[in-house]
C-alpha positions as CSV (number, residue, x, y, z in Angstrom):
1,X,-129.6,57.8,136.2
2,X,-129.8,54.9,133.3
3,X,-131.7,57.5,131.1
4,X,-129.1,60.9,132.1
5,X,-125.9,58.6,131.3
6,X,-127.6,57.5,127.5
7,X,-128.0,61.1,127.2
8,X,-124.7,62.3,128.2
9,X,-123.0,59.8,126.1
10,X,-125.3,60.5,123.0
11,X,-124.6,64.2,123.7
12,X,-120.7,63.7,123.5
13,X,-121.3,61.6,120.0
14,X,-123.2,64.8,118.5
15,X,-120.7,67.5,119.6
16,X,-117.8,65.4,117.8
17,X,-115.7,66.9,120.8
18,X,-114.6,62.8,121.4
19,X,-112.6,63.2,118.2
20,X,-109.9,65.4,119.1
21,X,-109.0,63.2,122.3
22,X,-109.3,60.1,120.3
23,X,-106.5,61.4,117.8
24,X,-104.3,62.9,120.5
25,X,-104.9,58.8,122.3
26,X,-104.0,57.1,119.0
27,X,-101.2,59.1,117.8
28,X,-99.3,59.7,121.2
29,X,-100.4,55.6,121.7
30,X,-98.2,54.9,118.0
31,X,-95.8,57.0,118.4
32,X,-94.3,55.9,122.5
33,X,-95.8,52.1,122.5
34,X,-94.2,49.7,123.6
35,X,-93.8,47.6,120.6
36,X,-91.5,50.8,119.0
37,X,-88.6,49.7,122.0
38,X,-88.6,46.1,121.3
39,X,-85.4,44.6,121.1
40,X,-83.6,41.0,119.8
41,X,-83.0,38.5,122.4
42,X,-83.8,34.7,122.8
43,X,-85.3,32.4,125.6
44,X,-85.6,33.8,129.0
45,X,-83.9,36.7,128.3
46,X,-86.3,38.1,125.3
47,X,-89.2,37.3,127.4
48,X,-87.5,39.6,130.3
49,X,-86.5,42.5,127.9
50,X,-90.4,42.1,126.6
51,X,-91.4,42.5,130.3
52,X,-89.9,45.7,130.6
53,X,-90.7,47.1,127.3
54,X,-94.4,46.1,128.3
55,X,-94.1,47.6,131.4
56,X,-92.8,51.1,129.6
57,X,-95.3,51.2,126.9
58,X,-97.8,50.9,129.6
59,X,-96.6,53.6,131.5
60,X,-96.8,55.7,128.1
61,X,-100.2,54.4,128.1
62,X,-100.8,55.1,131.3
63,X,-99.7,59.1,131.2
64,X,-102.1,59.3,127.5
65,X,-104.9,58.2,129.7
66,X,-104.4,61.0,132.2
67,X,-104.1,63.8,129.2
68,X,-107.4,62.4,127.4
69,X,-109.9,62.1,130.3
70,X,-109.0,65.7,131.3
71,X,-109.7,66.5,128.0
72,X,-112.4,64.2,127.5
73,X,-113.9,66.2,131.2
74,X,-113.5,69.5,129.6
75,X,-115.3,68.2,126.7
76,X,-118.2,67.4,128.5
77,X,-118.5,69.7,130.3
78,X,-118.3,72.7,128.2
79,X,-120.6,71.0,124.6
80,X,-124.3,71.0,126.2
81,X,-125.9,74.3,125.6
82,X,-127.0,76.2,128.5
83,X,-130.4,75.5,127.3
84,X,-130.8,71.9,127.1
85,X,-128.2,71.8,130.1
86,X,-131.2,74.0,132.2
87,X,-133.5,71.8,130.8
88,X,-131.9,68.7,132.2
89,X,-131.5,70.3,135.6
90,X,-134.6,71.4,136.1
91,X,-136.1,67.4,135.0
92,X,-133.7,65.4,137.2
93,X,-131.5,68.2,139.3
94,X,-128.3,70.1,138.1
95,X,-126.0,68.0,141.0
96,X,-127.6,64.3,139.2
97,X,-127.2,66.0,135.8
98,X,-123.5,67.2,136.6
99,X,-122.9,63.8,138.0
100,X,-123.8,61.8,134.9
101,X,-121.6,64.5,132.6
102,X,-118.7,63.4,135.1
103,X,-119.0,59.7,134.7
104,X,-119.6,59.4,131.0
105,X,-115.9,61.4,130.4
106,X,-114.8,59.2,132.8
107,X,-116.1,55.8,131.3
108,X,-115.0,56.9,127.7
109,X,-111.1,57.8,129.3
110,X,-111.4,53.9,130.9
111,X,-112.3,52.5,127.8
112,X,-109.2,54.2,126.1
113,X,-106.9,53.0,129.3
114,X,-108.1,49.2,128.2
115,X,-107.7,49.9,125.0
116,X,-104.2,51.2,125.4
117,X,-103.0,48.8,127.6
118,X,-104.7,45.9,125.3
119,X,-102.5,47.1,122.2
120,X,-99.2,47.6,124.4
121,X,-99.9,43.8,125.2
122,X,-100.8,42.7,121.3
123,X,-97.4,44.5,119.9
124,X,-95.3,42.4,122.3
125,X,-96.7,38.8,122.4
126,X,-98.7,36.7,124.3
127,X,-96.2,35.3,126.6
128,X,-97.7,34.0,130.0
129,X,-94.8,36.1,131.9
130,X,-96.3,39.3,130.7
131,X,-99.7,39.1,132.5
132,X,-97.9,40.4,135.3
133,X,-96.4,43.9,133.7
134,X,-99.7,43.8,132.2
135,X,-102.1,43.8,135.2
136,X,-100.1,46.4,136.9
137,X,-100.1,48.5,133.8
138,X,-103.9,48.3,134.3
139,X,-103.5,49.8,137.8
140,X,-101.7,52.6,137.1
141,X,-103.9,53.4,134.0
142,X,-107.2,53.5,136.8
143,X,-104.8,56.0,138.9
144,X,-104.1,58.2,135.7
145,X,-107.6,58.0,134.6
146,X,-109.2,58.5,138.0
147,X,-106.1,62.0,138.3
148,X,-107.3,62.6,134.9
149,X,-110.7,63.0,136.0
150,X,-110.3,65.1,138.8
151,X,-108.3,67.6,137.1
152,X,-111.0,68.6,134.1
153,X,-113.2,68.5,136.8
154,X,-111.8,71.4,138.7
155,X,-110.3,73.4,136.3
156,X,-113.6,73.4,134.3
157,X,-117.2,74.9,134.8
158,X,-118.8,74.9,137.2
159,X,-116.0,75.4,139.3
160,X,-113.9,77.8,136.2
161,X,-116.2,79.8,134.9
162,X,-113.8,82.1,132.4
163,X,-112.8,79.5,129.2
164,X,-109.3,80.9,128.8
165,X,-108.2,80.6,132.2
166,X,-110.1,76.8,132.3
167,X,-108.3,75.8,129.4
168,X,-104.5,77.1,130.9
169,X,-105.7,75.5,134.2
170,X,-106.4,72.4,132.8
171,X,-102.6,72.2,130.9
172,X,-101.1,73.1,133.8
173,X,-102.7,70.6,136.1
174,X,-102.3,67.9,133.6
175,X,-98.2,68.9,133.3
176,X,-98.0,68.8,137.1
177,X,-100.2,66.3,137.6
178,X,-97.1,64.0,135.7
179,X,-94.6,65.2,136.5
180,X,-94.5,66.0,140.6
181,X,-93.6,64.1,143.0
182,X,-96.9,64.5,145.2
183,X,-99.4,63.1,142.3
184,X,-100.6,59.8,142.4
185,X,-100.7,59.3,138.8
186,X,-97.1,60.1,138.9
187,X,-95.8,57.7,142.0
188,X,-98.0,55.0,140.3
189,X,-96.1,55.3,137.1
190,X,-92.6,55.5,138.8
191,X,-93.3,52.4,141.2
192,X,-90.8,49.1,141.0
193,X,-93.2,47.5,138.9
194,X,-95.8,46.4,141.6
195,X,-99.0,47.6,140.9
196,X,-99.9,51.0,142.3
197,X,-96.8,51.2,144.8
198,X,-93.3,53.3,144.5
199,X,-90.4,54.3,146.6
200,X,-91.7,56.8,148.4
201,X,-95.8,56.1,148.1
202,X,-96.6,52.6,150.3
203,X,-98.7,50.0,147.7
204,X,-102.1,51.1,147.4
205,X,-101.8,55.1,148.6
206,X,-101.5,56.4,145.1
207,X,-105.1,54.6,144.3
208,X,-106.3,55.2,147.2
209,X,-105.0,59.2,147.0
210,X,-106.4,59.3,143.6
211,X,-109.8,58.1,144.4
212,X,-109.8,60.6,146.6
213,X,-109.0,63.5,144.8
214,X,-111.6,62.3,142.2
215,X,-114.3,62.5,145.0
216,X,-113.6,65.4,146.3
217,X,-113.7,67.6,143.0
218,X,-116.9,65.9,141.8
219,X,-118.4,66.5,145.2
220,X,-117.3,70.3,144.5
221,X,-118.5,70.1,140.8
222,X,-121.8,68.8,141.3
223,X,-122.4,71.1,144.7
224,X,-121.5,74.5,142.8
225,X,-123.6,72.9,139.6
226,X,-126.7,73.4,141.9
227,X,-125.5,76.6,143.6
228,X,-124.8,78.6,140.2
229,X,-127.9,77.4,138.7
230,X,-130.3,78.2,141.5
């Protein structure tokens, strides 16, 4: 598995398809961070205004993290050729091989979540009160990636076939995917500040939801990933 994810991950770095997602992180990231809101205040009130300007930038953060692992999904899954990917299927099997494309989009979308959420922390201080915000801008950014995830997995080969309808798929999932009421990533990022809870999800559904979207369209991926190239 050691030797597929080096692959995978080498694979991404050669089809330059890690750039575009990259861009779309940083500039959305610069644009909507947190330190763009700050705002003048003294003692305990700057550090409160700095908590919830932390705690918006990371929800900013969190809803980039969502758009870039789908796209960072649909990346991987559509730049290895059909001849290396039949290659690597018949070595280690296409469900193993599909498994290890899934993961390394998914490690390179939680790198970008830690990133984001590290710079949303660096552009508003270092105050001990902001671990908090902080922390539970870290659980919302595992929702959103985790969401993320699931959504370029099925709206992407294996499971869409036809690229044009993938690609609309995928933009359609991601809009609803933020902005309905039944998505985890978007009852984590409208919760009272507690990490991974909201007003109408109970603390801990929305991960727990999430984590099981994300295994039940990876278990679909990497089934029909054996199916369609038997």
């Amino acid at each position: 598995m050691i030797a597929l994810l080096r692959y995978q991950t080498a694979n991404l770095f050669r089809s330059h398809r890690w750039i575009f997602p990259l861009i779309v992180f940083a500039l959305l990231i610069s644009v909507g961070g947190a330190g763009n809101g700050q705002q003048a205040g003294s003692g305990q009130e700057a550090v409160h205004l700095h908590a919830l300007a932390l705690a918006s930038g990371l929800d900013w953060s969190a809803a980039i993290v969502l758009v870039v692992t789908a796209l960072l999904t649909r990346s991987m899954l559509t730049a290895e050729p059909s001849a290396a990917k039949a290659c690597v299927a018949a070595a280690r099997g296409p469900g193993l091989a599909q498994l290890a494309t899934l993961l390394t989009a998914f490690a390179g979308g939680a790198i970008l979540g830690m990133a984001g959420a590290c710079y949303e922390l660096a552009t508003m201080g270092h105050e001990t009160a902001l671990l908090v915000p902080f922390f539970a801008g870290l659980g919302k950014a595992l929702v959103c990636a985790l969401v993320g995830s699931a959504v370029g997995t099925l709206f992407n080969p294996p499971v869409i076939r036809h690229q044009a309808a993938a690609l609309l798929g995928t933009i359609a999932a991601v809009v609803v995917a933020l902005v309905s009421s039944v998505s985890p990533a978007n009852a984590a990022m409208h919760g009272n500040g507690a990490a991974l809870q909201s007003a109408a999800w109970p603390a801990g559904v929305p991960l727990a939801a999430a984590f099981a979207l994300l295994v039940a369209s990876w278990t679909a991926s990497c089934w029909l990933a054996g199916r369609r190239s038997a």
